[in-house]
VORO-182937 format. One record per residue (C-alpha): x, y, z; residue in three letters. Coordinates in steps of 0.001 Angstrom, whole numbers, padded with zeros to 6 digits, always signed. Each point is the difference from the previous one (the first is absolute). Layout:
REM VORO-182937
XYZALA;...
This chain:
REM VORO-182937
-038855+176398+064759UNK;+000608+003699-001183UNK;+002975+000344+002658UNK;+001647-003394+000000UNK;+003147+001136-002225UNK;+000505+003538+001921UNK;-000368-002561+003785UNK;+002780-002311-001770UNK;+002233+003054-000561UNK;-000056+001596+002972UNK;-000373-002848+002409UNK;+003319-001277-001967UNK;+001707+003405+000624UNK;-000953+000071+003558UNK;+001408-003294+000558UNK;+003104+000774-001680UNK;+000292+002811+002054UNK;+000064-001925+002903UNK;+002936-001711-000784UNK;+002181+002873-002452UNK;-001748+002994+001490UNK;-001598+002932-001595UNK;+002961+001591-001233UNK;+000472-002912-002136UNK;-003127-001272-001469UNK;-002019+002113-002770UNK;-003005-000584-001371UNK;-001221+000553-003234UNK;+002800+000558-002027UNK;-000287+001533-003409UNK;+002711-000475-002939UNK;+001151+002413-002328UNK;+001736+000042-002881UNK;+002828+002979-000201UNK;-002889+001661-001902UNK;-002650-000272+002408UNK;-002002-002302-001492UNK;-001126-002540+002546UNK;+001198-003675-000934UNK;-000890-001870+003279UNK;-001539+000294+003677UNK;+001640-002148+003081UNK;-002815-000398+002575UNK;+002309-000699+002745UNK;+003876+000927+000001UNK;+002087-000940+002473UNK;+004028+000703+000479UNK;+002135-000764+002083UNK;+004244+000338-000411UNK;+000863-001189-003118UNK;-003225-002201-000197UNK;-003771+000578-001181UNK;-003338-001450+000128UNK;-002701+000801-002701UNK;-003584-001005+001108UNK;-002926-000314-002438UNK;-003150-000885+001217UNK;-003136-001592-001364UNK;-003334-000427+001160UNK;-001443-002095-003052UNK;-001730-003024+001853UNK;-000362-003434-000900UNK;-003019-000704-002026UNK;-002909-002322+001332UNK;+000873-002545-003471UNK;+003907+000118+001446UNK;-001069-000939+003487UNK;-001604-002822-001512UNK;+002978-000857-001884UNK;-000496+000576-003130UNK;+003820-000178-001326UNK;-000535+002870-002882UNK;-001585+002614+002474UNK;+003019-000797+002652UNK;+002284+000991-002744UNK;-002190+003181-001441UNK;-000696+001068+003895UNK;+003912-000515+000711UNK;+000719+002405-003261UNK;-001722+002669+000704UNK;+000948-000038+003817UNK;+004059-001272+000682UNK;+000967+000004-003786UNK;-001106+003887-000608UNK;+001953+000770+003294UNK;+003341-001795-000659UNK;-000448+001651-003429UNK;-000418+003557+001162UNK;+002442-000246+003198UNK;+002703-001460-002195UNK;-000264+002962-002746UNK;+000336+002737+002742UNK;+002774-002198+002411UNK;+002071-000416-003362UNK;-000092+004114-000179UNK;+001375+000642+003954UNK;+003783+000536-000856UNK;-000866+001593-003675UNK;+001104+004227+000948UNK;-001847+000341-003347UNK;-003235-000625+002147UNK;-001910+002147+002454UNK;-001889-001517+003221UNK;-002823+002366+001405UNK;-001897-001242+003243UNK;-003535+001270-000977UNK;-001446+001133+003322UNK;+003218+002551+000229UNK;+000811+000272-003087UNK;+003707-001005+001047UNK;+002496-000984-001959UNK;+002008-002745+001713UNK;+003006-001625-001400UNK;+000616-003551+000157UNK;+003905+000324-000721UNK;+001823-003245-000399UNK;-001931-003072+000615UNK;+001826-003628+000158UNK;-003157-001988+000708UNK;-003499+000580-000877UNK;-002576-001972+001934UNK;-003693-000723-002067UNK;-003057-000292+001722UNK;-002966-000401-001425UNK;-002814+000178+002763UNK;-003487-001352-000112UNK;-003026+001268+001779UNK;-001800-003793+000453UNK;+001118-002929+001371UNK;+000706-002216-003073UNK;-000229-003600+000274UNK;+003643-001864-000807UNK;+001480+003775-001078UNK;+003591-000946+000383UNK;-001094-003165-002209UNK;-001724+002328-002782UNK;+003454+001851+000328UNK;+001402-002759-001022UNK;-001635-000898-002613UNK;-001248+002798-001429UNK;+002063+003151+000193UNK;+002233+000913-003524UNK;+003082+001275+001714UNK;+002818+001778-001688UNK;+003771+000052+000898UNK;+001773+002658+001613UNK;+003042+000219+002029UNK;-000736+003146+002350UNK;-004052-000879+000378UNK;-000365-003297+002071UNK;-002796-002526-000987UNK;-003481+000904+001394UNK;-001745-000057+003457UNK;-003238-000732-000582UNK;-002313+000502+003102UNK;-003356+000860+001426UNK;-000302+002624+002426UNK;-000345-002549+002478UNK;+003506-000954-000807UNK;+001110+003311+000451UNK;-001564+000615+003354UNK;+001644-003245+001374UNK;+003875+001272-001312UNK;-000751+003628+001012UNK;-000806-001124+003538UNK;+002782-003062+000710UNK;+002480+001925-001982UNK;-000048+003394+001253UNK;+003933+000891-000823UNK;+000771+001059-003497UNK;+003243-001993+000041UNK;-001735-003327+000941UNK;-003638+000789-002246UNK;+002710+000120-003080UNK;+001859-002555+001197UNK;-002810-002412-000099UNK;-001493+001898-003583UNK;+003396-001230-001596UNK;+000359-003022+001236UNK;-004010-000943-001089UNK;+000682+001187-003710UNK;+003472-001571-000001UNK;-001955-003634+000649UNK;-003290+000960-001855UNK;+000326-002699-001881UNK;+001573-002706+002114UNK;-003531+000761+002888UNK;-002608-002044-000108UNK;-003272+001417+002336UNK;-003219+000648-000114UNK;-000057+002890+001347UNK;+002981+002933+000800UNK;-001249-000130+003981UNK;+001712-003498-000042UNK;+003427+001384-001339UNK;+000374+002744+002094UNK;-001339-002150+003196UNK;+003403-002326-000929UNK;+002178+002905-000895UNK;-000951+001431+003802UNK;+001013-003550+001693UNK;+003350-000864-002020UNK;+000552+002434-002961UNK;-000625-000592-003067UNK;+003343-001265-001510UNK;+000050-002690-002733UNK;+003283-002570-000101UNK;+001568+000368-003657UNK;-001718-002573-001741UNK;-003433-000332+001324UNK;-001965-000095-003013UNK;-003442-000088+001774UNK;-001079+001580+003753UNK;-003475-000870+001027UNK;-002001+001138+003122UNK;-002990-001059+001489UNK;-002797+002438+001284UNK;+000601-001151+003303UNK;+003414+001889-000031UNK;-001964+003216+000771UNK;-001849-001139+003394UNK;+002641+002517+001686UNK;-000508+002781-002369UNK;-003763-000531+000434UNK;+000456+000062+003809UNK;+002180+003020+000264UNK;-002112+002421-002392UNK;-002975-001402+002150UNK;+001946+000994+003061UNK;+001394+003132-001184UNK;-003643+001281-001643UNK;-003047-001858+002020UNK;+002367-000372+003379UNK;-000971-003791+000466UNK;+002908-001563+001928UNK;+002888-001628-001603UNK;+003581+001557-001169UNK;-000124+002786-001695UNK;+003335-000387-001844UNK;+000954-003654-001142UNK;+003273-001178+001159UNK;+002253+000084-002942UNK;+002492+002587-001881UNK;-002271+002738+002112UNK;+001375-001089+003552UNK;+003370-001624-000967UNK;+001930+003181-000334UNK;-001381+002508+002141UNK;+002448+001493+002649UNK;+002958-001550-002265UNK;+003046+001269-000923UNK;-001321-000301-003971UNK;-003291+000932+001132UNK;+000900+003478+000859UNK;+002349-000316-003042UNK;-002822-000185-002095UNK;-002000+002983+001869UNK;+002912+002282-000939UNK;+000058-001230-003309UNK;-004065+000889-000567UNK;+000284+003274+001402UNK;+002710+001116-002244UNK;-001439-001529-002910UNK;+003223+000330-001893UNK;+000247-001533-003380UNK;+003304-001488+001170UNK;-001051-001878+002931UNK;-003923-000981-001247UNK;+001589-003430-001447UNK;+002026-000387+003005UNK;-003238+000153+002190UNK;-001351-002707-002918UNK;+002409-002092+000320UNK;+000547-000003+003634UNK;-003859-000897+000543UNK;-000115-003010-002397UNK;+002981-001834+002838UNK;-000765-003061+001628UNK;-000772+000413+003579UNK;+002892-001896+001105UNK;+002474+002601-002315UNK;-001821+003371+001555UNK;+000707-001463+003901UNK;+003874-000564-001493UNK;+000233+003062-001610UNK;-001673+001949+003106UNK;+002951-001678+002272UNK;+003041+001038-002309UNK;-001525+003658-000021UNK;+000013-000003+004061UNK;+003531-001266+000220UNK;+001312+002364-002842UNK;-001724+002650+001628UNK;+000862-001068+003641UNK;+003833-000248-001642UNK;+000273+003497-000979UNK;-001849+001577+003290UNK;+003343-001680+001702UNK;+002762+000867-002291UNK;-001508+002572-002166UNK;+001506-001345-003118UNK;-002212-001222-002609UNK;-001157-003394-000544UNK;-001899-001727-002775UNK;-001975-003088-001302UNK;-000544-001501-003177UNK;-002358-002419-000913UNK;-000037-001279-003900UNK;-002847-001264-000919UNK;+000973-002175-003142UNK;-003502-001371-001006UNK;-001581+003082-000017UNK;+002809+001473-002022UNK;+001143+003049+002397UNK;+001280+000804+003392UNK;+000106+002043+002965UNK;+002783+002096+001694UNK;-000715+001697+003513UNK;+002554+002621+001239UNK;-000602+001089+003328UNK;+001872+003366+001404UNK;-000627+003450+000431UNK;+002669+001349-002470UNK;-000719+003147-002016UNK;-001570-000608-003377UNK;+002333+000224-002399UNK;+001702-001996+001186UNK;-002672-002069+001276UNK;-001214-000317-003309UNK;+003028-000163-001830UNK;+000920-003657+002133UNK;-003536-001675-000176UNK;-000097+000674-003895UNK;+003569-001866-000639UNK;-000274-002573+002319UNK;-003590-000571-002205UNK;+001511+000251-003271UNK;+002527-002256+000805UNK;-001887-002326+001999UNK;-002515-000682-002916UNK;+002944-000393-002585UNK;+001286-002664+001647UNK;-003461-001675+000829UNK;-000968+000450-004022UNK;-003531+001695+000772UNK;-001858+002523-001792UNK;-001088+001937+003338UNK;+001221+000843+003415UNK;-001821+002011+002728UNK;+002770+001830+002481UNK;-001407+001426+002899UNK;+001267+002220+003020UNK;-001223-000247+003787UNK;+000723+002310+002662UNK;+001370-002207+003235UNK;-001919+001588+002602UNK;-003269-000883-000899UNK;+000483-002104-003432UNK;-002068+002304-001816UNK;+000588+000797-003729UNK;+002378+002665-001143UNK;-000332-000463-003590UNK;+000269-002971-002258UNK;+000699-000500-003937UNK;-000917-002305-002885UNK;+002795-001017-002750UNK;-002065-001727-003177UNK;+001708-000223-002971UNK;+001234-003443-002333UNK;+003062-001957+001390UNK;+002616-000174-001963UNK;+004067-001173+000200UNK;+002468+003402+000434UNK;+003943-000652+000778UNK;-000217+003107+002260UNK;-002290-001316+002253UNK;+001420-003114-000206UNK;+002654+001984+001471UNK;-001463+001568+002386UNK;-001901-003281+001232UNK;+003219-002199+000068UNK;+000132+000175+003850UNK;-003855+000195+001289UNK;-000728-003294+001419UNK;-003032-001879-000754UNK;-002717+000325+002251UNK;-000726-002454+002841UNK;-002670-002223+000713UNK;-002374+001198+002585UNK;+001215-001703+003408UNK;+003837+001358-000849UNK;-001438+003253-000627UNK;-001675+000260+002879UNK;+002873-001214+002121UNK;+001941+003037-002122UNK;-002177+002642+000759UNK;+001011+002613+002437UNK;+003521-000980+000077UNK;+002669+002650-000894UNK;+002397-001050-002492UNK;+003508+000369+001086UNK;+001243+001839-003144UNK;+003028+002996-000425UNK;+000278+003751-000718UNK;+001635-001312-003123UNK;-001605-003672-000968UNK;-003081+000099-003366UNK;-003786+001222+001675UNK;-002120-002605+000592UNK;-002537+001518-002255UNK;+001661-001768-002944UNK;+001174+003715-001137UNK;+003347-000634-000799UNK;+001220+003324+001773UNK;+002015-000421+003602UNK;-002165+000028+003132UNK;+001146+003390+001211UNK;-001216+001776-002519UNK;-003304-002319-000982UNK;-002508-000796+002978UNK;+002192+000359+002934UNK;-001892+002285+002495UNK;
């Protein structure tokens, strides 16, 4: 009883460590005002890119009158256990991007700064296994608004040990963070074990309009089976077929490898987006990439694919060439900028492969409000709209037949010669 809250922390931040490494992950945080007076303690802080996960734990245990059921005591118990830890983690995750704030690890004494966060992720973490938590969640938990900090993971360590093991990437534990707090309300479970069973068979990805998403315990028999394999070696599979198996030794899964190892804030939502795709999109995608790629190996002129994705509200553009940079650069980020003007979308990922081995060269992010401009209606007037898949696959690889003197393909406006012509 006198160590539960110290096992909670550190068995958290070892677990987290396992997936973000030790680099990454910092326990026991302290807060300080600008004049060193101490306004808040993070017991786990993780960050990763432009991302950031702040972990307070609890060992307060459920009360013998609670276990009973005594509705009162569930709600006292609940208080002084999830509601004292959203309260706390949301004070000091609210304080990340404020430079008027100082963040000292207390076993170094190192100051570590956060720098510009777009998402923080909330977890409050539990040292028991509590009956129905998601459903006291639910029901219980006074949340406030806030447009960087998403809504709560609430979790016993359990939990935790389960995601830390299945999810051992930092691009797809995230992945699966968001998407749970995106739907927190919309999930019906008894238990978290159940949800992340699903997510590991067929991601977890909601249809606009589903109000209500329930799942029954029985969801998690291959989650059960795997950690049993994986921990006590009985026999059985040790990773359940699902988004785990689909994409390894794919053209998007090594996409996404690059992606996590650079950990670049603009190429993190990129590796978001690309992992909430339908199985059926990521073989598609994987195809155009090998014929774009295969394309430019021939005729060493670049080659590119779009694919707008219109319900989702963005887009991608691949380029594929060895070009220098600049110019490199230059290419992919007009062909983007004009490419999401004339799809009407908020965001667009562009992204550059090199054609021997369809690795990632770099990749960018444009986010900002669309709205109507003459000059790039302009510049747009002769881009064509994009394709449906079985055209653009037919498309791919082929080499335009286009002059010295005739407008780039890229939509630039400027003459070939002096655009993207190798």
């Amino acid at each position: 009883m006198e160590n539960r809250g110290r096992f909670t922390e550190a068995f958290s931040r070892e677990r987290l460590e396992l997936v973000f490494g030790k680099d990454r992950v910092f326990g026991n945080v302290d807060v300080y005002e600008s004049k060193g007076k101490r306004v808040g303690e993070i017991d786990v802080l993780v960050l990763f890119a432009n991302r950031a996960i702040v972990l307070q734990a609890k060992s307060k245990k459920l009360t013998l009158e609670a276990r009973k059921g005594n509705d009162l005591q569930i709600k006292d118990d609940f208080k002084k256990s999830v509601q004292d830890a959203y309260d706390q983690g949301l004070t000091c995750a609210s304080l990340l991007s404020d430079e008027g704030y100082r963040f000292v690890v207390g076993a170094t004494g190192k100051e570590i700064a956060p720098g510009k966060l777009k998402e923080v992720f909330l977890f409050c973490v539990v040292s028991d296994h509590y009956p129905a938590l998601s459903f006291q969640a639910r029901q219980f938990l006074a949340l406030q608004s806030s447009d960087a900090i998403t809504a709560p993971f609430v979790m016993d360590v359990f939990t935790l040990d389960a995601m830390t093991e299945m999810l051992q990437s930092p691009l797809r534990f995230l992945a699966y963070v968001k998407q749970r707090t995106y739907y927190a309300d919309r999930i019906l479970a008894t238990h978290e074990l159940t949800v992340l069973s699903y997510h590991l068979k067929h991601n977890l990805w909601l249809e606009q309009g589903t109000d209500m998403f329930m799942l029954h315990d029985d969801i998690s028999a291959d989650l059960d089976v795997a950690m049993a394999a994986r921990r006590g070696g009985v026999p059985g599979k040790t990773t359940p077929a699902g988004i785990l198996t689909r994409l390894r030794n794919t053209p998007v899964g090594t996409l996404l490898e690059d992606i996590e190892r650079v950990a670049d804030p603009g190429t993190i939502d990129l590796g978001f987006m690309l992992l909430t795709l339908s199985e059926d999109t990521v073989i598609r995608i994987g195809d155009a990439i090998k014929k774009i790629a295969a394309a430019t190996r021939r005729d060493r002129k670049s080659h590119d694919l779009t694919v707008p994705m219109r319900d989702e509200g963005t887009g991608l553009t691949i380029h594929c060439n060895d070009n220098p940079f600049p110019r490199a650069g230059a290419s992919l980020q007009r062909h983007c900028e004009r490419r999401k003007y004339t799809e009407h979308v908020d965001s667009w990922f562009g992204l550059c492969i090199r054609p021997a081995d369809m690795r990632m060269r770099f990749g960018l992010e444009l986010e900002y409000r669309w709205e109507q401009s003459d000059r790039m209606d302009g510049l747009t007037s002769n881009m064509a709209e994009p394709v449906s898949w079985e055209k653009a696959m037919n498309r791919v690889g082929r080499t335009p037949k286009i002059g010295r003197n005739d407008k780039c393909l890229c939509g630039s406006g400027r003459k070939y010669k002096v655009c993207c012509m190798p």
